[in-house]
C-alpha positions in Angstrom: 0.7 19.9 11.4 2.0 16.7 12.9 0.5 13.9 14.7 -0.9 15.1 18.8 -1.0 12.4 20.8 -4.0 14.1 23.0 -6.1 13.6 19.9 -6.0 9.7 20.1 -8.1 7.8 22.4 -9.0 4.2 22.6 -12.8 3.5 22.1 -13.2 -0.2 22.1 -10.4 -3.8 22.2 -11.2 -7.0 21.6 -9.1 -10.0 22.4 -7.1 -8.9 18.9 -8.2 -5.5 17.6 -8.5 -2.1 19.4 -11.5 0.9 17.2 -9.2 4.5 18.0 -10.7 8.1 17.6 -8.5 10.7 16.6 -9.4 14.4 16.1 -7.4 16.7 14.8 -6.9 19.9 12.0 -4.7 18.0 9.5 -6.6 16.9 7.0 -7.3 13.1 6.3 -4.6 13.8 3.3 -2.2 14.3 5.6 -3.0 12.3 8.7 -3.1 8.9 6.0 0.5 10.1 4.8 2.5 7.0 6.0 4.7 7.9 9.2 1.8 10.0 10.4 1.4 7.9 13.6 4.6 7.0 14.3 4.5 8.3 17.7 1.9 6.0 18.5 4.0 2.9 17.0 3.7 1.2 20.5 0.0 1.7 20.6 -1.8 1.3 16.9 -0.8 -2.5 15.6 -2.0 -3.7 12.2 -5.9 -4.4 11.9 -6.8 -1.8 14.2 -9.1 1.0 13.4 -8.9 4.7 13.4 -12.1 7.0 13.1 -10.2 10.0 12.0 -12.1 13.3 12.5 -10.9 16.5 11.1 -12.2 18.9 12.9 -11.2 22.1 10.6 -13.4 21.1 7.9 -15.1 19.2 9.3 -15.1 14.9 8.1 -14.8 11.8 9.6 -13.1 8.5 7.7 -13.0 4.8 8.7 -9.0 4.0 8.8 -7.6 0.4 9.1 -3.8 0.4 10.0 -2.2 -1.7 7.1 1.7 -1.7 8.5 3.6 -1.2 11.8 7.0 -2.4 11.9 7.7 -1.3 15.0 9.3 2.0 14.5 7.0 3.3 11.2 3.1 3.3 11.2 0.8 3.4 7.9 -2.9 3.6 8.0 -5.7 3.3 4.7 -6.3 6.1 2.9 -9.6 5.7 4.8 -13.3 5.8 3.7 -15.0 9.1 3.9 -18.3 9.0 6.6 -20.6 11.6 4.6 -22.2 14.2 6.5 -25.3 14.5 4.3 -29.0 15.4 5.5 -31.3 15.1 2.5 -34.3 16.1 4.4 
């Protein structure tokens, strides 16, 4: 699939970085895929972070972007929130 701008919304800004949600189907493989978020390349500037929740399988991941240079985006290959209950 491709990038939904209905799935991104702005949680939380400081003076210098913004924490994003974005839900969608893709899986994280895809959504870390440089380009993915190039739609939002006004929006998402480097340092900010992107709680990325796939919603077909379903997992979150903690995503930093690492590059915007005004017309691409990239974001971290992301760390995996695990969903465990051991009890």
């Amino acid at each position: 699939m491709a990038y939904s701008a209905a799935g991104l919304s702005l949680d939380s800004m400081s003076s210098n970085k913004r924490t994003f949600s974005y839900t969608t189907t893709d899986a994280i493989g895809t959504v870390n895929n440089a380009g993915y978020f190039n739609d939002a390349v006004n929006m998402i500037r480097v340092g900010d972070v992107i709680l990325v929740h796939d919603s077909n399988t379903p997992t979150h991941h903690w995503c930093v972007c690492v590059s915007n240079n005004g017309t691409a985006v990239d974001i971290s290959d992301g760390q995996v929130i695990a969903q465990t209950d051991g009890d």
